[in-house]
N, C-alpha and C positions, 0 to 999 in steps of 0.2 A: 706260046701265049697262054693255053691252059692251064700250064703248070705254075706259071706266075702270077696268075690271077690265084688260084688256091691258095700259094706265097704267100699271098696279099692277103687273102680272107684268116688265112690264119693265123698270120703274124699281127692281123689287126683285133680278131677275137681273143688271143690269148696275154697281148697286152691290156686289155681293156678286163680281164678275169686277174689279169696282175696290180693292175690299180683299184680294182674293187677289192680284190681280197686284204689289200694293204692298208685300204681305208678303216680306219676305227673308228669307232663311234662314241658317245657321252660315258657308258657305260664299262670303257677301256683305262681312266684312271682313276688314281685316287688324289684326294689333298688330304690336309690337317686340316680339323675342326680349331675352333677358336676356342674351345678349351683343351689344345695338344693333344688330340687322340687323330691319328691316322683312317682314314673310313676309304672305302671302295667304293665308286660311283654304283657300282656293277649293285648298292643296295638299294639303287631306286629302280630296277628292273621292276618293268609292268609299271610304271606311275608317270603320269606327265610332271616334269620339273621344269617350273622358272628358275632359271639362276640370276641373279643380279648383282650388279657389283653395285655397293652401298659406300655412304659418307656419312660423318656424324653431324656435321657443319657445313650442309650444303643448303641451299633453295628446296630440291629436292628434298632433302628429309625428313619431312609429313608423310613420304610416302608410303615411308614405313608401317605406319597406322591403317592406308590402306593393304599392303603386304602383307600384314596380320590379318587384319578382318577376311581377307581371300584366303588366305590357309586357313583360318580355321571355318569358312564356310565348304571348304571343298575337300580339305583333309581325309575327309571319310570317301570322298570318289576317286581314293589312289594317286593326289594331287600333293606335289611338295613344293618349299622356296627353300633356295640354298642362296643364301646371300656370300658374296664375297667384299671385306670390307675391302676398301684401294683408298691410299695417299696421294693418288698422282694426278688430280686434278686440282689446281689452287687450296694444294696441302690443308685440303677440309677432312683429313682423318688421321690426323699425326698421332695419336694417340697408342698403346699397347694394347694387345689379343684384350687383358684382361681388361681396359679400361673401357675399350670398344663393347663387351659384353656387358658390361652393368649400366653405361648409357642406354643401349638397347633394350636387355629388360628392366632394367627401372623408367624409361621415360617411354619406351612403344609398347611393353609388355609382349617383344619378342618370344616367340615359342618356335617358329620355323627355323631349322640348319643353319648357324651363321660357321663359317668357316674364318681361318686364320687370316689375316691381310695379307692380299698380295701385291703386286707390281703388276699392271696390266700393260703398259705402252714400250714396255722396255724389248728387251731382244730375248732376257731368261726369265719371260713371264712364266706363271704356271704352264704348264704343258694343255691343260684343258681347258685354259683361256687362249691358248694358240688354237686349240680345236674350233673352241664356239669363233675366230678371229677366223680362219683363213679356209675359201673355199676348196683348198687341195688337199684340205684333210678334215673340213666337215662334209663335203661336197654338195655344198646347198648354194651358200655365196659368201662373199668376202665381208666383212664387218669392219670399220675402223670405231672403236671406242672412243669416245671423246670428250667424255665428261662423264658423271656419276648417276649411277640408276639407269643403265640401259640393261635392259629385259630380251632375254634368250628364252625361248620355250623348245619344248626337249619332250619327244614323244616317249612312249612305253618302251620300244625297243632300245632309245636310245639314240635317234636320228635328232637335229636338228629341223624342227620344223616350220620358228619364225624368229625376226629379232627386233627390238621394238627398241625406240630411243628413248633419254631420259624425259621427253614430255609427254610421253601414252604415259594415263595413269593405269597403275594395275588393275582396276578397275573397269577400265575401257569394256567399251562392247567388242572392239580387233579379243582382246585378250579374254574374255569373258565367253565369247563364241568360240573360241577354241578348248575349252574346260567344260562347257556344255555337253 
């Protein structure tokens, strides 16, 4: 009986050091920026990051304006937005990398990370839109996306720390208390 209990305590300690060690965090991939340059997450080490997936042609994109004015009020306290633009909600971003950029900075006067469009809902979404989506490999909890401008916050080391839908303005006191 003794020696099976031990069994036990160690085949359950040493899976549980196998699932943690296997777990990665924000700061394990990279994407393409939305002017084709390749960047490693691993460069917002030490900064809290909103990621958000964005539309050019939604309800939601005013919000953008707010998403500015929050980077540039917090930018200097190690704070970034990495937008991800997406088509996959009522084809409100059909648009090209480059076309998506110059709506952005000519009509919100974007300055935060915007990244290349992705596929969000599909089976070969980005690999770190699968991260911030499923809690076996953020290990916080499971997210289903469902529409445009849903906000992810992403601590210094690169944990997942909350996920906000597309009706929290970025603004919010939820999101504005966590950048404090």
């Amino acid at each position: 009986m003794k020696y099976k209990l031990t069994f036990l305590f160690f085949s359950v300690f040493f899976s549980t050091i196998n699932k943690t060690s296997a777990q990665q965090n924000f700061h394990s991939y990279s994407s393409e920026t939305i002017l084709g340059d390749t960047i490693s997450l691993s460069n917002f080490y030490g900064k809290k990051v909103m990621v958000v997936n964005t539309a050019s042609f939604c309800g939601y994109t005013p919000q953008f304006a707010q998403l500015e004015q929050l980077y540039l009020q917090y930018q200097s306290n190690n704070f970034e937005i990495i937008g991800f633009p997406c088509n996959n909600f009522g084809n409100q971003d059909p648009n090209s990398d480059s076309l998506i950029n110059e709506f952005c900075t000519n009509t919100y006067n974007v300055t935060f990370q915007m990244m290349s469009r992705v596929d969000i809902v599909v089976g070969d979404t980005l690999p770190v839109y699968k991260w911030l989506q499923r809690s076996d490999l953020n290990g916080v909890q499971d997210v289903s996306v469902s529409w445009n401008f849903n906000k992810f916050l992403i601590d210094e080391n690169g944990k997942m720390m909350a996920y906000f839908p597309s009706s929290v303005k970025p603004d919010s006191e939820a999101i504005l208390s966590y950048l404090k």
